[in-house]
C-alpha positions as CSV (number, residue, x, y, z in Angstrom):
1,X,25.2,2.2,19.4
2,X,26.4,1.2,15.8
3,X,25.6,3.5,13.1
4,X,27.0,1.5,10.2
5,X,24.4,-0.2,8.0
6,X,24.2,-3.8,6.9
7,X,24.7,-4.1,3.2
8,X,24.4,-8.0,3.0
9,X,20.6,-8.1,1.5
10,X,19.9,-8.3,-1.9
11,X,17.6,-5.1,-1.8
12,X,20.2,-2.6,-1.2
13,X,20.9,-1.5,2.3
14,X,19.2,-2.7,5.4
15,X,18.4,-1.4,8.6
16,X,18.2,-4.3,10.8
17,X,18.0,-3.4,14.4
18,X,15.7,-0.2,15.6
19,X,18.7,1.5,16.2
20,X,19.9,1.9,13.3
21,X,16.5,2.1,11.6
22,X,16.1,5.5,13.7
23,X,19.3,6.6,12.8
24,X,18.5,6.3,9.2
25,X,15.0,7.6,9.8
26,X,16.7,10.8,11.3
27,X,19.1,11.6,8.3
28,X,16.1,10.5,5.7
29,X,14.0,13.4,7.7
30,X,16.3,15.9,7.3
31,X,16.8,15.6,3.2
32,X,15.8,16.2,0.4
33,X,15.0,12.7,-0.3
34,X,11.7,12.1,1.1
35,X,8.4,13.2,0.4
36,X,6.8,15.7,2.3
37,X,4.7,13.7,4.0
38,X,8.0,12.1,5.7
39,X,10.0,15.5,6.1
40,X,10.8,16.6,9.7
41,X,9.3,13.5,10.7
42,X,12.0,11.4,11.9
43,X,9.9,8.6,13.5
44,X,7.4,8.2,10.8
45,X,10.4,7.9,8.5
46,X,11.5,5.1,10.8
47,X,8.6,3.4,11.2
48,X,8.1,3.3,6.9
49,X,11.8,2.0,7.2
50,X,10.9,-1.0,9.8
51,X,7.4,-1.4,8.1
52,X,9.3,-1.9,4.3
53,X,11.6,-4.3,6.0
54,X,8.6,-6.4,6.9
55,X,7.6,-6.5,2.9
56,X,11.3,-6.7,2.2
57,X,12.0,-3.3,0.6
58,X,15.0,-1.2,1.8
59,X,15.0,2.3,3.6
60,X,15.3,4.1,0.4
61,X,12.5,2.0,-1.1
62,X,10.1,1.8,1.9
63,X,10.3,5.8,2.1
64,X,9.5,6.1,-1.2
65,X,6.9,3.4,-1.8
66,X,4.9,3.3,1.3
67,X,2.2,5.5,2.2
68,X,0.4,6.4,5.6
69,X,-3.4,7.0,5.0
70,X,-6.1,8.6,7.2
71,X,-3.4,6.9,9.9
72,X,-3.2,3.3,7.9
73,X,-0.1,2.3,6.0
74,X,-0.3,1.6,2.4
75,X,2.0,1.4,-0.7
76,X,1.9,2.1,-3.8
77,X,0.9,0.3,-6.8
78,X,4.0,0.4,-8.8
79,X,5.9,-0.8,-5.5
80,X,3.1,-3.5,-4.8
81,X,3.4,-4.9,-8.5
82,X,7.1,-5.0,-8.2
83,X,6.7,-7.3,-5.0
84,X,4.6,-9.3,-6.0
85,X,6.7,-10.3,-8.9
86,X,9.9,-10.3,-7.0
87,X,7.7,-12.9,-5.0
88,X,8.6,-16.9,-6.3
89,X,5.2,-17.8,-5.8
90,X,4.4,-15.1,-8.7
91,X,3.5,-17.0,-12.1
92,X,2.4,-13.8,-13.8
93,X,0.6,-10.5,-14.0
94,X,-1.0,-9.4,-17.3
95,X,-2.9,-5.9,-16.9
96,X,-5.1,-4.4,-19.9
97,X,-7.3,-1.6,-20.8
98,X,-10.8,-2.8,-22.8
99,X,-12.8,-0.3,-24.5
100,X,-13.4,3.5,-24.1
101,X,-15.4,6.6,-22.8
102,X,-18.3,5.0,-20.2
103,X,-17.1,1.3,-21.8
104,X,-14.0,1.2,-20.6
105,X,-12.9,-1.2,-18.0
106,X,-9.1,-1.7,-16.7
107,X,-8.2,-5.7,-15.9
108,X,-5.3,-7.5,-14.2
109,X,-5.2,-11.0,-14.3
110,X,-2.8,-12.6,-11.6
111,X,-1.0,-16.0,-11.5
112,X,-0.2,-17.5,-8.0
113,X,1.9,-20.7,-9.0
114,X,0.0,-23.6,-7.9
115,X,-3.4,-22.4,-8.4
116,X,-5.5,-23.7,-11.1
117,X,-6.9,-20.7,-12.3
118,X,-5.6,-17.0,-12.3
119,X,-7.5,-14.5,-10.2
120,X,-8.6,-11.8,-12.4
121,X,-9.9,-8.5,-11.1
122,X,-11.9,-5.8,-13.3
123,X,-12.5,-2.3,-12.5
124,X,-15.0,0.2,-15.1
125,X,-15.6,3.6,-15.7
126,X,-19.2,2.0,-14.6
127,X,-17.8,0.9,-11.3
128,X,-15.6,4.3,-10.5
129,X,-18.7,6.3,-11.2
130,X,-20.9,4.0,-8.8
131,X,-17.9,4.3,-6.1
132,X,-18.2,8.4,-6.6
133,X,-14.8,8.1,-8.1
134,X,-15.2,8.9,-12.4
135,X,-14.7,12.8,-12.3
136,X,-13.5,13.3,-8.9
137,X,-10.9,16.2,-8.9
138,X,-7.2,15.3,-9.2
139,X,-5.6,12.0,-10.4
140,X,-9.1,10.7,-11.6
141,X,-9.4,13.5,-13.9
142,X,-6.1,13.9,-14.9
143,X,-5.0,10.5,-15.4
144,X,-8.5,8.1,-15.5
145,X,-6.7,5.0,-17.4
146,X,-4.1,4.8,-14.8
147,X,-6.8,4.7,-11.9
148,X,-9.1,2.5,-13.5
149,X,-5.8,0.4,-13.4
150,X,-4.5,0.5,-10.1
151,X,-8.2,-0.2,-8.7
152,X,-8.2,-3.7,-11.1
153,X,-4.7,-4.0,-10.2
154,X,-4.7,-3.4,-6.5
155,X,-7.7,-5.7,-6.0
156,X,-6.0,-8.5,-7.8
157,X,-2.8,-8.4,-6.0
158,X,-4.7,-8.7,-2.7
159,X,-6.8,-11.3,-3.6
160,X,-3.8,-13.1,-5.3
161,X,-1.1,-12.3,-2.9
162,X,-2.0,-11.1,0.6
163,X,0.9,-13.2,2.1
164,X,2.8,-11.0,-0.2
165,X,1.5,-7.6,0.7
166,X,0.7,-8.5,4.5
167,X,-3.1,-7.1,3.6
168,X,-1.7,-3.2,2.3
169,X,-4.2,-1.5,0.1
170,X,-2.8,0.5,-2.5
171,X,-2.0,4.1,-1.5
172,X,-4.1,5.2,-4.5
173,X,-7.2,3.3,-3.4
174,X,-6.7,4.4,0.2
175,X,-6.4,7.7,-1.0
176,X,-10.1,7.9,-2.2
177,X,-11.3,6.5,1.1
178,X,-13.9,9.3,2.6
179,X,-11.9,9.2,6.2
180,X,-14.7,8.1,9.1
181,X,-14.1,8.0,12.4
182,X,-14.5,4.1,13.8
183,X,-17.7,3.9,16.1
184,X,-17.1,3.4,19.2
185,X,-19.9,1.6,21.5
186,X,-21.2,3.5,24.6
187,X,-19.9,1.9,27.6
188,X,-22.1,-0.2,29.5
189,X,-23.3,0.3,32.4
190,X,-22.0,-1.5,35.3
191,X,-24.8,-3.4,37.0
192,X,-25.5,-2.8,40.7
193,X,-24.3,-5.6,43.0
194,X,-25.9,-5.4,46.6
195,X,-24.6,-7.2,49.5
196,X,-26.7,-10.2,50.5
């Protein structure tokens, strides 16, 4: 088994077999360099590595950017923003913040090259306090602006892009998810076959 690393992708280094992956993922475990979510956890770490490489982020980046949520990997929105316009089929992405207190509203308008119009998402202080959001303790309280603009921002990229972002949410909107366990249908019963 080869432990060197491939360094002949534009993104930085690249794990491109399992092997290696899980190498990495091993020493990325062990550091200082992941977040906690990632430490002692060598297969999750190679999993986020393998999972990046899909998107085309590096080990580095994917361990940093992506996110597993109530068991559903996401990425951030900084990290989703900077594929998209890494992406040639990106035209633009113009984000904004209109009015204040209960007014306010965060948009981001996104340009796919090739379609007519741009697809423009808005998210409100009207719309966070509808989705139970507007108050709630932690990053909507500390920082509201910047959640009322990764919600517009995430839903636009998604719409825009999905070929881009392979149908991630934002880990900041799957972070607000209330987790629910998936129903699961009773089994049916097997119907009685009698011998003729």
């Amino acid at each position: 088994m080869s432990t060197e690393i491939a360094t002949t992708q534009p993104r930085g280094l690249a794990a491109p077999s399992v092997n290696e992956a899980m190498a990495v993922g091993k020493m990325a475990a062990q550091s200082a360099f992941v977040p906690k979510d990632f430490k002692g956890r060598p297969e999750d770490c190679t999993l986020a590595i393998l999972f990046g490489s899909e998107l085309g982020l590096g080990p580095m980046q994917s361990l940093q950017c992506i996110a597993v949520v109530n068991g559903r990997p996401s990425i951030f929105g900084d990290a989703a923003k900077a594929l998209v316009m890494a992406s040639a089929i990106c035209e633009y992405i113009a984000e904004r913040i209109e009015g204040d207190g209960d007014q306010m509203a965060a948009i981001c308008e996104a340009k796919r090259r090739g379609d007519p119009q741009p697809t423009v998402s808005t998210f409100s202080v009207a719309d966070a306090k509808k989705a139970g959001l507007w108050g709630k303790s932690g990053p909507w309280q500390q920082y509201p602006r910047r959640m009322l603009q990764m919600r517009a921002r995430g839903f636009a990229l998604r719409d825009a892009f999905p070929d881009v972002l392979r149908g991630l949410v934002t880990a900041e909107e799957a972070q607000d998810y209330t987790h629910v366990e998936p129903v699961r249908p009773e089994p049916r019963p097997t119907p009685e076959v009698r011998p003729k």
